[in-house]
C-alpha positions in Angstrom: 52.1 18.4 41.0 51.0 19.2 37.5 48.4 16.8 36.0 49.2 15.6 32.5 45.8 15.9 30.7 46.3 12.3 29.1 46.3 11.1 32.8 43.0 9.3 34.2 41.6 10.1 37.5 41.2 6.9 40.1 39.8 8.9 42.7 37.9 12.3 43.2 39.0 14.8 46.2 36.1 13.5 48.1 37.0 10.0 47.6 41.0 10.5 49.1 39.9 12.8 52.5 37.8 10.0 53.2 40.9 7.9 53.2 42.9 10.3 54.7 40.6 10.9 57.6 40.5 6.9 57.9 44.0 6.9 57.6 45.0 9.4 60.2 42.2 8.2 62.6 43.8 4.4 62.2 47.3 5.7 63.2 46.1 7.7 66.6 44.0 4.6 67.5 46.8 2.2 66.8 49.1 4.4 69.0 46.7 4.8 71.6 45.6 1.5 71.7 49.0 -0.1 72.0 49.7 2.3 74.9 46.9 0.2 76.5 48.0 -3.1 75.6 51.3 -3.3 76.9 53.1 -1.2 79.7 56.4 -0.7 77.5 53.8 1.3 75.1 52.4 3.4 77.7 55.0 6.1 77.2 52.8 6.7 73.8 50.1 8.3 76.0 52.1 11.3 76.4 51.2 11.8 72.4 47.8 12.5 73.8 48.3 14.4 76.7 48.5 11.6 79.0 47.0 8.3 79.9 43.5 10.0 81.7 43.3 12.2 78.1 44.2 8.8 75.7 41.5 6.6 77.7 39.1 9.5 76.5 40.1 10.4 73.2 40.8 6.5 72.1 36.6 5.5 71.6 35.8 8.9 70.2 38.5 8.6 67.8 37.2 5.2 67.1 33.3 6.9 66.3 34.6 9.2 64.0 37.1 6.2 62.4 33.8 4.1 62.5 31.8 6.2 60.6 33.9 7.7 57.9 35.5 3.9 57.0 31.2 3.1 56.3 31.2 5.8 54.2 34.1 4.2 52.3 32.9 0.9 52.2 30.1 1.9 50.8 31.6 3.5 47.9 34.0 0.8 47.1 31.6 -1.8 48.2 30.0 -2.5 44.7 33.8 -2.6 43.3 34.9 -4.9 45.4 32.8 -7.7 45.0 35.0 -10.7 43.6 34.8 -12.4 40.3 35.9 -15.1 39.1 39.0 -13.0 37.0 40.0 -12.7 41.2 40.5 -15.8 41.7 42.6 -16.3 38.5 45.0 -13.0 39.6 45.0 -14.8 43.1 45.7 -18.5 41.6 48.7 -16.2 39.7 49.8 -13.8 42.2 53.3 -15.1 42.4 54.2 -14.3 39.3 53.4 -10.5 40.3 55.6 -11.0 43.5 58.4 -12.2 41.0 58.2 -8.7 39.2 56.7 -10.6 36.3 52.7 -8.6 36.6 52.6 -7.9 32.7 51.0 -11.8 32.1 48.4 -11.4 34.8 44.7 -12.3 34.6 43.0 -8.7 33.4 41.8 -7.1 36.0 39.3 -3.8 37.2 39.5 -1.1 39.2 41.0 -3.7 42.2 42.7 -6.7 41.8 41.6 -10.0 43.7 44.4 -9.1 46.0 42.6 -5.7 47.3 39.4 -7.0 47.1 40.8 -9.7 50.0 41.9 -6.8 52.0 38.7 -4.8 51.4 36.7 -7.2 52.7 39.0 -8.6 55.5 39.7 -4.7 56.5 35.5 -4.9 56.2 35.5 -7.5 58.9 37.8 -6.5 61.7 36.5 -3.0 61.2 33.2 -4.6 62.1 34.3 -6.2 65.2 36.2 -3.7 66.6 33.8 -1.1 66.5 30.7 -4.0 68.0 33.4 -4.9 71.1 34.6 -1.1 71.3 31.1 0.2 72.1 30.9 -3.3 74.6 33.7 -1.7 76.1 33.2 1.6 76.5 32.3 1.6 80.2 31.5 5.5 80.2 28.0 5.3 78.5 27.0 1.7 80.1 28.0 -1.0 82.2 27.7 -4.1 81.6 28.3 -7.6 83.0 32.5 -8.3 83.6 32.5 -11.4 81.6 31.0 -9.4 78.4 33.5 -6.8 78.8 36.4 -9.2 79.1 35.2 -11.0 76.5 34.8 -7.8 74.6 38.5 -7.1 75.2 40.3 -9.9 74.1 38.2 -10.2 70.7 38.9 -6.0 70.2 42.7 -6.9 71.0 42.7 -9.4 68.1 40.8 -7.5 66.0 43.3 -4.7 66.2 46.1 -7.3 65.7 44.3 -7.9 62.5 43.8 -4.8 61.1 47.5 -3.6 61.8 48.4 -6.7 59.7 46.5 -5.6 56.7 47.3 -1.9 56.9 50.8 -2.8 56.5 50.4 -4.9 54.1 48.4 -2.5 52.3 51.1 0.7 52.9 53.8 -1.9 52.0 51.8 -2.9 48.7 51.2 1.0 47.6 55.1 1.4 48.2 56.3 -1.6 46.3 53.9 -0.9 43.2 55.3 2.5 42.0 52.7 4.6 41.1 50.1 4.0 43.7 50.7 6.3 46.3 50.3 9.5 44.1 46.5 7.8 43.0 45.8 8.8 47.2 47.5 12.0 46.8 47.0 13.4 43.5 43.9 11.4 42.1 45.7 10.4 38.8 47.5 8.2 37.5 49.2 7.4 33.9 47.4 5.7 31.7 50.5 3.5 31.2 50.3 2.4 35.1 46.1 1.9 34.8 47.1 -0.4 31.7 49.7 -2.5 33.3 48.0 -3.2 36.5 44.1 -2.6 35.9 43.8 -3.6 32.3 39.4 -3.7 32.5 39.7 -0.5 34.3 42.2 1.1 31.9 40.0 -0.4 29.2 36.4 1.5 30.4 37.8 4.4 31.0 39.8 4.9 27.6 37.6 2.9 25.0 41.3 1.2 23.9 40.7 -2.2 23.3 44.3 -2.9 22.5 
């Protein structure tokens, strides 16, 4: 794609593998997992090579999901802290689910929105990696009642992180623009303007 040199740049190459390799880790974990969870899914094993090769790839594929999603949180972790402009774009976010976005509360690099998903993507993250490493029977055992327990809290938490990935792919589709900020880096300075007004302003010095 050829950039437009007016065009500002939301994130470096760095920053979008770090996605992708979040990204892509997600989906074989979410596949793998669900072949687990119920025996209708278990034909998704044969993605992996079969069920003995899934049980084995699933928690190292979660290490490497682990580590590279703390790399990203701590770069966005600053610039998702939320302000009180947040709650204002929260207090107004039907008008931007009516298609009427262009009266919003001004808002950064995120809105209050993403800055919710951040931080609940922040959360479940955090449990299922603390109940994955309970689990993981190959390097330790421990008592059956932690494990269990383990289980059904890494069950939900995976619940919960499908939910918000959807809703973030589903977002990034339904605001037109978006997706090409993950694959390009850029985006048009009239896009940064109509959605991230503060961030559109810092980068550009146009106060208007």
């Amino acid at each position: 794609m050829k950039r437009n040199p007016r065009d500002l740049v939301r994130y470096n190459a760095s920053e979008r593998a770090n996605h992708w390799v979040v990204g892509i880790c997600f989906i074989l974990l979410a596949l793998s997992g669900l072949a687990f969870f119920h025996p209708a899914f278990f034909p998704l094993t044969q993605l992996f090579g079969g069920g003995p090769w899934t049980r084995i790839l699933h928690p190292y594929i979660g290490v490497v999901m682990a580590l590279f999603f703390v790399i990203m949180a701590c770069r966005f972790a600053k610039l998702n802290i939320v302000e009180p402009r947040d709650i204002d774009w929260l207090k107004n976010v039907n008008k931007m689910i009516d298609g009427d976005d262009h009266d919003m509360p001004e808002q950064g690099k995120y809105n209050g929105g993403q800055k919710l998903l951040f931080w609940g993507l922040v959360i479940g993250m955090a449990l299922i990696t603390v109940t994955g490493v309970l689990m993981w029977r190959a390097w330790w055992t421990l008592p059956v009642g932690v494990v269990r327990a383990a289980s059904v809290v890494h069950a939900i938490a995976a619940v919960w992180m499908i939910g918000l990935i959807i809703m973030h792919v589903y977002a990034a589709i339904w605001t037109r623009g978006t997706i090409r900020a993950m694959l390009y880096g850029t985006v048009t300075r009239a896009w940064a303007k109509q959605h991230h007004r503060g961030w559109y302003r810092k980068m550009t010095g146009d106060n208007d």
